[in-house]
C-alpha positions as CSV (number, residue, x, y, z in Angstrom):
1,X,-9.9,-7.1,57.5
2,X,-8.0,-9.2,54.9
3,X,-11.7,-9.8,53.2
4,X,-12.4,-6.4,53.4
5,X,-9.8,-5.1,51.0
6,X,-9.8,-8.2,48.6
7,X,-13.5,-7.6,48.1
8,X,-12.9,-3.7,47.6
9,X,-10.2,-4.7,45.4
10,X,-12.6,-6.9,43.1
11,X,-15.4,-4.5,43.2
12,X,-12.9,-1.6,41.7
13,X,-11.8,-3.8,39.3
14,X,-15.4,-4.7,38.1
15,X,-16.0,-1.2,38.0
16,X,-12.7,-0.4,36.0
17,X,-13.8,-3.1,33.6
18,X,-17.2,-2.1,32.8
19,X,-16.8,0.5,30.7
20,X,-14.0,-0.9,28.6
21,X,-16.5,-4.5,27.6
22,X,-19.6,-1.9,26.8
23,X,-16.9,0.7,25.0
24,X,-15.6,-2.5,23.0
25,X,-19.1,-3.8,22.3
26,X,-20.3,-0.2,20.9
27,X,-17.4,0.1,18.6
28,X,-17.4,-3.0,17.2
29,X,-18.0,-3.0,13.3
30,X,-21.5,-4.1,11.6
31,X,-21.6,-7.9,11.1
32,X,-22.1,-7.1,7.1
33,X,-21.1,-4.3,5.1
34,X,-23.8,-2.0,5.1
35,X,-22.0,-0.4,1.4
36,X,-20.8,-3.1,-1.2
37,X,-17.9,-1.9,-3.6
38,X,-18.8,-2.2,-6.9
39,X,-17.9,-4.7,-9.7
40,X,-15.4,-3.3,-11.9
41,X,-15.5,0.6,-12.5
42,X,-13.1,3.0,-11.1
43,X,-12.4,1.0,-8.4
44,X,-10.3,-1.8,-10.0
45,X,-8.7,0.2,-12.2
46,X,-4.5,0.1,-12.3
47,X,-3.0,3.5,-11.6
48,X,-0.1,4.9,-13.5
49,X,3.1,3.4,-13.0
50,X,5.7,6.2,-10.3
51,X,8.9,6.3,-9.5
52,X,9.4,5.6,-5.7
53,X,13.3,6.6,-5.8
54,X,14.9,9.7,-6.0
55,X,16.1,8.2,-9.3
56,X,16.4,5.2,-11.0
57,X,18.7,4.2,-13.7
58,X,17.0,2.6,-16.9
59,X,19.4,-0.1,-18.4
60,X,20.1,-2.0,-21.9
61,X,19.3,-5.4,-20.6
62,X,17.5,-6.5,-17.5
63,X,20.9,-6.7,-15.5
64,X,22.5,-4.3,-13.0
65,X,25.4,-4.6,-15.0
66,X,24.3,-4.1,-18.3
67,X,24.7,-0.2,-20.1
68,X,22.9,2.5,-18.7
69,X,20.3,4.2,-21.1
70,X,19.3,6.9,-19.4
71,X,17.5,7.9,-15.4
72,X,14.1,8.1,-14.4
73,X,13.4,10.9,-11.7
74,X,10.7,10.5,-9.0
75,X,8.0,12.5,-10.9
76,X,8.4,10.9,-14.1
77,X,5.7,9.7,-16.4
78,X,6.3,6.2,-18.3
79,X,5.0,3.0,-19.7
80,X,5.9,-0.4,-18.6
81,X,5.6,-2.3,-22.3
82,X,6.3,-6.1,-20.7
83,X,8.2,-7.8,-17.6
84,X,10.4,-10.0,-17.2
85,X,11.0,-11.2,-13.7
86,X,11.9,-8.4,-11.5
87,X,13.2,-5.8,-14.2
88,X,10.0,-3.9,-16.6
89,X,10.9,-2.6,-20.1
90,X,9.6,0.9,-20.0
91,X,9.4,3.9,-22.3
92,X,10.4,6.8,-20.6
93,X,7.6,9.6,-22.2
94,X,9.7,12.6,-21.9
95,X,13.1,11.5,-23.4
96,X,11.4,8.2,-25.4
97,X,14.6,6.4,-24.1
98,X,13.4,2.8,-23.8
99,X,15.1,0.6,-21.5
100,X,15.0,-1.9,-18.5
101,X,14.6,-0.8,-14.9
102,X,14.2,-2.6,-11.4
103,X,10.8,-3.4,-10.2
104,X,12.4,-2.7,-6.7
105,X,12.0,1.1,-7.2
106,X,8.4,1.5,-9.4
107,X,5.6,0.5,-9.5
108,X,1.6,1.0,-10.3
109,X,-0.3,2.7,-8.2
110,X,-3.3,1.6,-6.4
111,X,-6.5,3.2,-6.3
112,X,-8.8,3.1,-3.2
113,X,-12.5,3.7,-3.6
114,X,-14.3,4.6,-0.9
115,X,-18.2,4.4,-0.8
């Protein structure tokens, strides 16, 4: 009787696992790319730099503590001139204040191709 069930049990298992190792082996992805990404063009192009605050303050030095210059807004458009460790220079293009802000809330956006 005890035989009975543990073969039952193994044969319901088997069953149960079946379909999971042949679902598995028909979703598994292509052993090469069957599309390359191409060298250069769009795809590896630098976005625009965003704001990813609600604001950010843009400074006189690259310090915390230094002045405030003016704020960038999430929306605003502006150019990152140079860097210097975690602060960018930037021109803010609406106001053309110029200033330092915190690379913790901008940066460049990243575009994604897909072929």
């Amino acid at each position: 009787m005890r035989t009975s069930r543990l073969a039952a049990s193994v044969a319901i298992l088997g069953a149960l696992a079946a379909p999971v190792v042949s679902a598995t082996s028909a979703i598994a992805a292509p052993s090469h790319p069957t599309v390359s990404p191409s060298p250069g063009g769009d795809c590896d192009r630098r976005g625009p730099w965003t704001v990813h605050a609600k604001a950010v303050t843009i400074r006189a030095h690259a310090t915390s503590n230094s002045t405030a210059r003016g704020v960038l807004y999430k929306g605003h458009k502006f150019t990152v001139h140079k860097t210097h460790g975690d602060w960018h220079y930037i021109t803010d293009k609406a106001t053309g204040v110029t200033g330092w802000v915190s690379s913790s809330y901008v940066y460049r956006e990243v575009y994604m191709c897909l072929h």
